[in-house]
VOVEXFI-770945 format. One line per 8 residues: number of its first residue (from 0); their letters; for each residue x negated, z negated, y of N, C-alpha, C, O, CB. Coordinates in Angstrom, 2 decimals. Each point is the difference from the previous one (the first is absolute). Glycine has a CB too. Layout:
% VOVEXFI-770945
NUM	a	X:Z:Y:X:Z:Y:X:Z:Y:X:Z:Y:X:Z:Y ~ ...
This chain:
% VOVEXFI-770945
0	xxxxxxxx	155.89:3.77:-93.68:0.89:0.18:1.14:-0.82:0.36:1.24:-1.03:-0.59:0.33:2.69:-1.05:-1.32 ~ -1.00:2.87:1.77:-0.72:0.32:1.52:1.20:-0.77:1.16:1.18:-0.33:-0.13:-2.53:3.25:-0.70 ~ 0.70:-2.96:1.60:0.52:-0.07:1.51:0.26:1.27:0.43:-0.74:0.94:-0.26:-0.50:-2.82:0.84 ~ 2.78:2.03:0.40:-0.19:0.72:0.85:0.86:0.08:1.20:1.21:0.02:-0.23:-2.17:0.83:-1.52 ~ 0.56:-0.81:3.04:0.87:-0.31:1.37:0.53:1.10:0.40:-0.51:1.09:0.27:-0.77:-2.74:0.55 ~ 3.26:0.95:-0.77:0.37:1.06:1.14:-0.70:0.13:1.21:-1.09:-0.55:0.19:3.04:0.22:-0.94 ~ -1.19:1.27:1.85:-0.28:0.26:1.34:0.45:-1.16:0.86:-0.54:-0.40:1.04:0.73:2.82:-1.47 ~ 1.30:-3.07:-0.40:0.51:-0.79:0.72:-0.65:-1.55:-0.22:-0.23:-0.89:0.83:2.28:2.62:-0.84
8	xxxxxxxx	-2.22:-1.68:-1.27:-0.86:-1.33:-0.26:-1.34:0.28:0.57:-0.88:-0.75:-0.41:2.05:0.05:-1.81 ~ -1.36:1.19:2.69:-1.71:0.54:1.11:0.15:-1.02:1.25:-0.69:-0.97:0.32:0.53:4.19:-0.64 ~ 1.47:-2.59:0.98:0.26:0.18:1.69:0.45:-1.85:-0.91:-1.05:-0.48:-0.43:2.23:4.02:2.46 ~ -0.34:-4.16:-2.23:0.74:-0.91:0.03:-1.61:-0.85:-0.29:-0.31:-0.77:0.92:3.39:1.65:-1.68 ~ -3.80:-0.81:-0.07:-0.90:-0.56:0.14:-0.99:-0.53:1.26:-0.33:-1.16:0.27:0.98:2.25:-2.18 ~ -1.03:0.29:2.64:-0.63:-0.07:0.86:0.47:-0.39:1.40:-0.79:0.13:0.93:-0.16:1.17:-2.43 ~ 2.51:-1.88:1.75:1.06:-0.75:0.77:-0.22:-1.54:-0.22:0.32:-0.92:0.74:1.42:2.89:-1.00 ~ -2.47:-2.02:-1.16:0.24:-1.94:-0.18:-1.39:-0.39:0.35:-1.08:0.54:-0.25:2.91:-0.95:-2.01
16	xxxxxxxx	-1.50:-0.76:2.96:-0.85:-1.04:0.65:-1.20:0.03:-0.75:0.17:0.14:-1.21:1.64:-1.61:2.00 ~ -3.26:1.35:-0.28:-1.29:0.33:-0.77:-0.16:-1.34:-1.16:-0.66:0.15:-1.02:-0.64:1.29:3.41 ~ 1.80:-2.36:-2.16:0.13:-1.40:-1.04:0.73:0.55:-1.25:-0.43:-0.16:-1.14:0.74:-1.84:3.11 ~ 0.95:2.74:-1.63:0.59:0.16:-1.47:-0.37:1.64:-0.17:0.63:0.63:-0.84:1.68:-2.68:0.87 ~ -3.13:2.58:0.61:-0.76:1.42:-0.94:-0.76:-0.70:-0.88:0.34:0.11:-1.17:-0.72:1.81:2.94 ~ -0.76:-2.76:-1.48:-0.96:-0.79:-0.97:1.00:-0.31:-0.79:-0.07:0.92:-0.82:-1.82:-1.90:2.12 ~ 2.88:0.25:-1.67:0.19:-0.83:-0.99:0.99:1.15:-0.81:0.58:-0.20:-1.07:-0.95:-2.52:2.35 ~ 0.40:3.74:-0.62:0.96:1.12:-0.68:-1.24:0.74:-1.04:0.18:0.16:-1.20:1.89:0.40:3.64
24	xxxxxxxx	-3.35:-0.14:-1.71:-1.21:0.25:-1.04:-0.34:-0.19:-1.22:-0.30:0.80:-0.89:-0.17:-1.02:2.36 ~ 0.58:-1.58:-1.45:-0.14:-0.17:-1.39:1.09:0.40:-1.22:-0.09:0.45:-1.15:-1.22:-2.14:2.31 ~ 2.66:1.17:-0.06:1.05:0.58:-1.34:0.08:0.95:-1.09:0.30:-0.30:-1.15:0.54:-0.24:2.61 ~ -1.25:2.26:-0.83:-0.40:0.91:-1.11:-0.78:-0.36:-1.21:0.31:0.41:-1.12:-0.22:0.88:2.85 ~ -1.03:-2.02:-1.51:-1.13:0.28:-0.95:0.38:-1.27:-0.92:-0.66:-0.07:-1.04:-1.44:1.37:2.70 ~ 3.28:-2.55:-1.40:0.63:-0.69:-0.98:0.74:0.98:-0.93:-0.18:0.12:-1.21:0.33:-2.11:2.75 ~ 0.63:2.62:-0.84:1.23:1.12:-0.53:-0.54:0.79:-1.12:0.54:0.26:-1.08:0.50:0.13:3.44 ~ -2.47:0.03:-1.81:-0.58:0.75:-1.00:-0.81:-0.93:-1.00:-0.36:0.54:-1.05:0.30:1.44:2.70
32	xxxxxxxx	-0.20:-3.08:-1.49:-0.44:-0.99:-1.08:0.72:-0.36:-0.91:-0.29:0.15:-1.19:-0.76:-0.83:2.49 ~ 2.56:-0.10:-0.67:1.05:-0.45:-0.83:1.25:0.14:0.96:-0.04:-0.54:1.11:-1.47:-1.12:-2.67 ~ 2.60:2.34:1.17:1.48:-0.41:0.45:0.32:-1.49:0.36:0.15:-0.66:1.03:0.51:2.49:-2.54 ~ -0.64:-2.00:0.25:0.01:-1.23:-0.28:-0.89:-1.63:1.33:0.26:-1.20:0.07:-0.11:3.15:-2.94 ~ -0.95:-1.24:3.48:-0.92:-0.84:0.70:1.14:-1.06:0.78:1.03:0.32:0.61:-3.27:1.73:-0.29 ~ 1.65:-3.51:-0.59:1.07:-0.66:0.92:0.36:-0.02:1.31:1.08:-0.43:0.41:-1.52:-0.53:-1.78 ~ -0.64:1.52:2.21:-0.03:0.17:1.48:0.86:1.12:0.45:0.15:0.25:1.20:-2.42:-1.13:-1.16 ~ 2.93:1.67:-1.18:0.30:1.41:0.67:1.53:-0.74:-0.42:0.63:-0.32:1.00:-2.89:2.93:-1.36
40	xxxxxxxx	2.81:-2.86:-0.66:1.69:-0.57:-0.02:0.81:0.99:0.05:1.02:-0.16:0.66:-1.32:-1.74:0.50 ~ 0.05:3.32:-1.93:0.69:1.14:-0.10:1.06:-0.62:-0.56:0.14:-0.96:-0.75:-1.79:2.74:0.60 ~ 2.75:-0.61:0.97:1.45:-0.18:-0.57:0.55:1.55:0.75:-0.29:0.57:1.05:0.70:-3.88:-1.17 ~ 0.51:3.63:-1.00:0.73:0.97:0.09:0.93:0.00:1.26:0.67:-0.96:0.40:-0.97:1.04:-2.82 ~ 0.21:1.19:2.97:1.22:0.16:1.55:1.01:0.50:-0.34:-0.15:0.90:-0.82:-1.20:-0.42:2.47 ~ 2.60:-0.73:-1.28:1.15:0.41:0.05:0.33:0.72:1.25:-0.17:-0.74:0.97:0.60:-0.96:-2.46 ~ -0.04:2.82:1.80:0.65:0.00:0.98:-0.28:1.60:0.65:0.27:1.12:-0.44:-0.39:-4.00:0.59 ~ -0.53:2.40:1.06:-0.34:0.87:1.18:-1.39:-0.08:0.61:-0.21:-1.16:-0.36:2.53:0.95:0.80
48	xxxxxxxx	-3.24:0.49:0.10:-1.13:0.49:0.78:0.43:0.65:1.11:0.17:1.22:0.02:-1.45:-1.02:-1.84 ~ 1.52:-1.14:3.04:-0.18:0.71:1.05:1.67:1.21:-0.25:0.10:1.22:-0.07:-3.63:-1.67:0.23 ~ 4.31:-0.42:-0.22:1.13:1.24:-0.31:0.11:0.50:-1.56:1.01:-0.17:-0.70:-1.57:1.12:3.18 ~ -0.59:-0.33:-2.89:-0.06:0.82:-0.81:0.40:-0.38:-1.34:-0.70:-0.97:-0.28:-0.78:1.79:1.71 ~ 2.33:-0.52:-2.50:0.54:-0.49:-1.00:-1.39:0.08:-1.41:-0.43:1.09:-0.36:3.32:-0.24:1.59 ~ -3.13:-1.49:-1.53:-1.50:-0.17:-1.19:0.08:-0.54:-1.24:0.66:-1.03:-0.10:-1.89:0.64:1.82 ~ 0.71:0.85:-2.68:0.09:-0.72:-0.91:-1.25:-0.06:-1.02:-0.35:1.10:-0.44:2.72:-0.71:0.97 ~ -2.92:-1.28:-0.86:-1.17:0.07:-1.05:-0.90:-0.28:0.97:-1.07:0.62:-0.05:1.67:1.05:-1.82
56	xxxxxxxx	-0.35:-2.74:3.05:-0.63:-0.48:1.19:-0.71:-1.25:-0.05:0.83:-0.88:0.21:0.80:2.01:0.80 ~ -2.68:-1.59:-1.17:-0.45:-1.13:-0.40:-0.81:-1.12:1.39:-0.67:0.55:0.87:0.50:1.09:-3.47 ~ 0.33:-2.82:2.59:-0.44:-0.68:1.26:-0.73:-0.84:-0.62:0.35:-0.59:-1.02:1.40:0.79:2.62 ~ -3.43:-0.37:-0.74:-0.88:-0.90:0.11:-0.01:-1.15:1.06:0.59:0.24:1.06:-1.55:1.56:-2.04 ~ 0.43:-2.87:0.85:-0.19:-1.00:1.14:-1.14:0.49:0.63:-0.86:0.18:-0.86:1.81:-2.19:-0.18 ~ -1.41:2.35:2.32:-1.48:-0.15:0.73:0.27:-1.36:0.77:-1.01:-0.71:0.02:0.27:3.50:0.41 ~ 1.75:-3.29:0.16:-0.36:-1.60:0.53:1.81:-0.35:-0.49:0.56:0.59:-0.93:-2.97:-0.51:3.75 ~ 3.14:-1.30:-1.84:0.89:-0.24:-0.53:1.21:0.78:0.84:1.20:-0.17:-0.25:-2.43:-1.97:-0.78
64	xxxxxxxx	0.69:3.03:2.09:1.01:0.38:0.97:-0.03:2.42:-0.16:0.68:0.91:0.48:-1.48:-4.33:1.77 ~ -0.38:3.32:-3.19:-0.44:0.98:0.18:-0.13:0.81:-1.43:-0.86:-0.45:-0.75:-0.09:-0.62:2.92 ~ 1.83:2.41:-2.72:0.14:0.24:-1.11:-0.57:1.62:-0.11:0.20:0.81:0.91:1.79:-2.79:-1.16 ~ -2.76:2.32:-1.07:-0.31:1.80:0.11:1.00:-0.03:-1.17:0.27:-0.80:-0.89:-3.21:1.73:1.70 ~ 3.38:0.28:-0.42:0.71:0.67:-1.38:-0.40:1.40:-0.34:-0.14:0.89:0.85:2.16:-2.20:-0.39 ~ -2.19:1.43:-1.69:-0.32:1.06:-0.88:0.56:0.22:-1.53:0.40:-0.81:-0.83:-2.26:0.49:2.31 ~ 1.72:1.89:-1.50:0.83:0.27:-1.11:-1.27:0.46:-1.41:-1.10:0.50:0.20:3.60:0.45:1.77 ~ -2.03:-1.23:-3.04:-1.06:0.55:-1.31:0.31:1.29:-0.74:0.92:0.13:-0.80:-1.23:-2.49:0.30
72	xxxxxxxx	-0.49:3.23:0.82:0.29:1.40:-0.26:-1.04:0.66:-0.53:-0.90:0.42:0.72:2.33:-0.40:0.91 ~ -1.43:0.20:-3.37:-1.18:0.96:-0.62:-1.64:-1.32:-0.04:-1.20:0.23:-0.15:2.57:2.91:1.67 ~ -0.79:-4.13:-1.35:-1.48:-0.68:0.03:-0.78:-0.57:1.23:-1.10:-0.53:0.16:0.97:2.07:-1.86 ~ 1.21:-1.21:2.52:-0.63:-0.02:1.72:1.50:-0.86:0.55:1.21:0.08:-0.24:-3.03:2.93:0.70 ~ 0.80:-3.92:0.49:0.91:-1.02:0.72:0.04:0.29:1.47:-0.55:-0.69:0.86:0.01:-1.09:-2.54 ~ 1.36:3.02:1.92:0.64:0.62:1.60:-0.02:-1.18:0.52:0.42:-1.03:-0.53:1.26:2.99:0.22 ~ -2.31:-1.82:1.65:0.30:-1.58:1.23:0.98:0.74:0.46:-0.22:1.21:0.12:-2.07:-2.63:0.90 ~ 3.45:0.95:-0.69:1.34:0.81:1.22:0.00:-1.06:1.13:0.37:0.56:1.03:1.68:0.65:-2.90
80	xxxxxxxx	-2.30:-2.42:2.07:0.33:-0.38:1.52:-0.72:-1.46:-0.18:-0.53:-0.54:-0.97:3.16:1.95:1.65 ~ -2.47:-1.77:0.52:-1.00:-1.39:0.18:1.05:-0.56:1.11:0.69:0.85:0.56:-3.72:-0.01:-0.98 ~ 3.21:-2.12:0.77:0.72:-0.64:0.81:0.77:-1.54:-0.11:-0.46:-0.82:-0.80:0.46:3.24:1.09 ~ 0.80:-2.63:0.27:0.97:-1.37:-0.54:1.26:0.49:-0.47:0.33:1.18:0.12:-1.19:-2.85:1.58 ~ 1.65:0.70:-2.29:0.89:0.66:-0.39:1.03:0.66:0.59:0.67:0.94:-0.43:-1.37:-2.13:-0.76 ~ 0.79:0.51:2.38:0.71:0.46:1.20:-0.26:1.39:0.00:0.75:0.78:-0.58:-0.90:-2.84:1.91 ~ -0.91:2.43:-0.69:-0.62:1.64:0.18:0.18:1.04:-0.99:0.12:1.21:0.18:-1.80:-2.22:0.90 ~ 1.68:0.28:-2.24:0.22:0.96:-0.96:1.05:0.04:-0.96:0.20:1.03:-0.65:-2.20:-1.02:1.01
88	xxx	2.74:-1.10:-0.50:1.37:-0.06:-0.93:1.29:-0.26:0.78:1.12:0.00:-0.50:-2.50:-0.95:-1.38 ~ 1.00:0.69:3.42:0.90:0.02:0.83:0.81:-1.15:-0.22:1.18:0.12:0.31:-1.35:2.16:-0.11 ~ -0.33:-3.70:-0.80:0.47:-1.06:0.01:-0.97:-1.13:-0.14:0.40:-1.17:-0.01:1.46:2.34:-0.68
């Protein structure tokens, strides 16, 4: 499996507080170790992004207020957004 960042998961990144960029760092390189890793607590999204209707949308933990979501496509785990849930699921 590769990594790879939207534009928007870039900018939304580089908006969050320098405490949860660090702890957002390590997350990838679990993702790419194991799904499965207990620190990350993937679970499938329902819904919306920011408006946008999605599906095959998947959410990680980086702390308990603060979630990335990305989609699995061809072997590669797209980052699409970084934030709380507020910011990004609009609830």
């Amino acid at each position: 499996m590769k990594l790879q960042w939207t534009k928007s998961f870039v900018k939304d990144y580089q908006k969050l507080p320098q405490q949860i960029q660090k702890q957002t760092d390590k997350k990838p390189g679990f993702l790419l170790q194991d799904i499965s890793h207990p620190s990350l607590r993937v679970k499938k999204v329902q819904g919306s992004i920011r408006g946008k209707k999605v599906s095959d949308v998947y959410e990680l933990s980086v702390t308990m207020n603060y979630r990335l979501f990305f989609q699995i496509q061809n072997n590669v785990y797209v980052l699409l957004a970084i934030g709380t849930h507020k910011e990004i699921l609009g609830r």
